[in-house]
C-alpha positions, 0 to 999 in steps of 0.5 A: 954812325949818324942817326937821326934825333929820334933815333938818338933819342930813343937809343939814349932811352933805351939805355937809360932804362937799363941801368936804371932799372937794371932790365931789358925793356920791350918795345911796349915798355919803352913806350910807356916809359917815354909816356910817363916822361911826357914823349908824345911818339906812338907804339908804331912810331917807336917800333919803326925805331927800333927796327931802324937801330937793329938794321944799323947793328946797335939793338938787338931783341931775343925771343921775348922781345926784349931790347938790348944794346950793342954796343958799337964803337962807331956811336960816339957824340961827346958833343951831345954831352951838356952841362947843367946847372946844380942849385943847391939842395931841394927836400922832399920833406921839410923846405931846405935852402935853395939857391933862388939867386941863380947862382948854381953851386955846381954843374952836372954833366948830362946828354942832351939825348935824354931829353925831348923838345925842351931847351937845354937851357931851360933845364936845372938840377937840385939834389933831393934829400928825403923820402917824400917823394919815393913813390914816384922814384925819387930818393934820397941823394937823387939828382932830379931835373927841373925845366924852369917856369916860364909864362902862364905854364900850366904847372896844376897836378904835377910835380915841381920843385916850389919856393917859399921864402928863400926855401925849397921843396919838392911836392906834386902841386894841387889847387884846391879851391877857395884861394887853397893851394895843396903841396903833396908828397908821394910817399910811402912814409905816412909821417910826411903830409901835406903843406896848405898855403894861399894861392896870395902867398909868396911862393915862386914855382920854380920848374916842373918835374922832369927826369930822376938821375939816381945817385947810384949812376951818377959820378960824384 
């Protein structure tokens, strides 16, 4: 069955928000979900979507609007299926190592439909160890998705996985002022804090947040 790639997109979403989140979401919940992962579409755009995806018979909604999938044999695209590179392990509480060669330390099988406008290529993975970033859905053993710095990227008050000598961590960025920059977790754990360093000191940004993968779906 072909579709176009926002419909693929959206379906994958649709998807991905199911086993995850183990509910049913509405057309406004999908929104702002997509939102929340950087998705510029519209409510309308998205809706005309989902009506589309119901006409070819692979979503259906019940009386409260929620979406569910039918699942359709004749949507199938392995070729959609990409690999990304694994580096190593990323804390989300004190720095561990991380594998600042480029070497990947293993490869993770994933759709390229769950991501929008990004080059695969640009795209990485590390495995995040920890509890300081739960407020935000990242866990313990979760394999988190990075899209690689590049250029003067605007990386101010977001979430990234930071370098600082040879070692990682993953902490929501905030430039403060006075040569002063803040790495904040998210947490629901008070014992974690905050790392204070100078905008002059060696550390390298090495991509910003983009997609959570729960251990719990993943293969392993």
């Amino acid at each position: 069955m072909k579709l176009t790639s926002k419909q693929k997109n959206i379906f994958e979403s649709i998807r991905e928000i199911i086993e995850i989140r183990n509910d049913n979401p509405t057309g406004y919940g999908l929104h702002k979900y997509l939102s929340s992962m950087g998705v510029e579409e519209s409510l309308k755009s998205i809706m005309q979507v989902i009506e589309a995806l119901e006409k070819k018979e692979l979503v259906r909604r019940d009386e409260q609007k929620k979406i569910y999938l039918v699942e359709n044999e004749s949507y199938s695209d392995l070729q959609n299926v990409i690999s990304l590179p694994l580096y190593g392990l990323a804390s989300c509480g004190d720095a561990l190592a991380y594998a600042d060669d480029g070497v990947a330390d293993d490869f993770l099988q994933i759709s390229k439909n769950l991501f929008y406008r990004t080059d695969p290529k640009k795209l990485f993975a590390v495995k995040a160890l920890g509890d300081s970033m739960n407020k935000i859905g990242i866990n313990d053993g979760d394999y988190v998705i990075f899209e690689k710095i590049e250029g003067n990227q605007d990386f101010n008050e977001k979430v990234v996985v930071v370098v600082i000598n040879g070692m990682a961590t993953i902490k929501k960025f905030k430039k403060l002022g006075d040569n002063v920059v803040g790495l904040f977790p998210e947490s629901t754990n008070k014992l974690h804090h905050p790392i204070y360093i100078s905008e002059s000191d060696s550390i390298m940004v090495a991509g910003i947040f983009r997609k959570i993968l729960p251990v719990a779906f993943v293969s392993i």
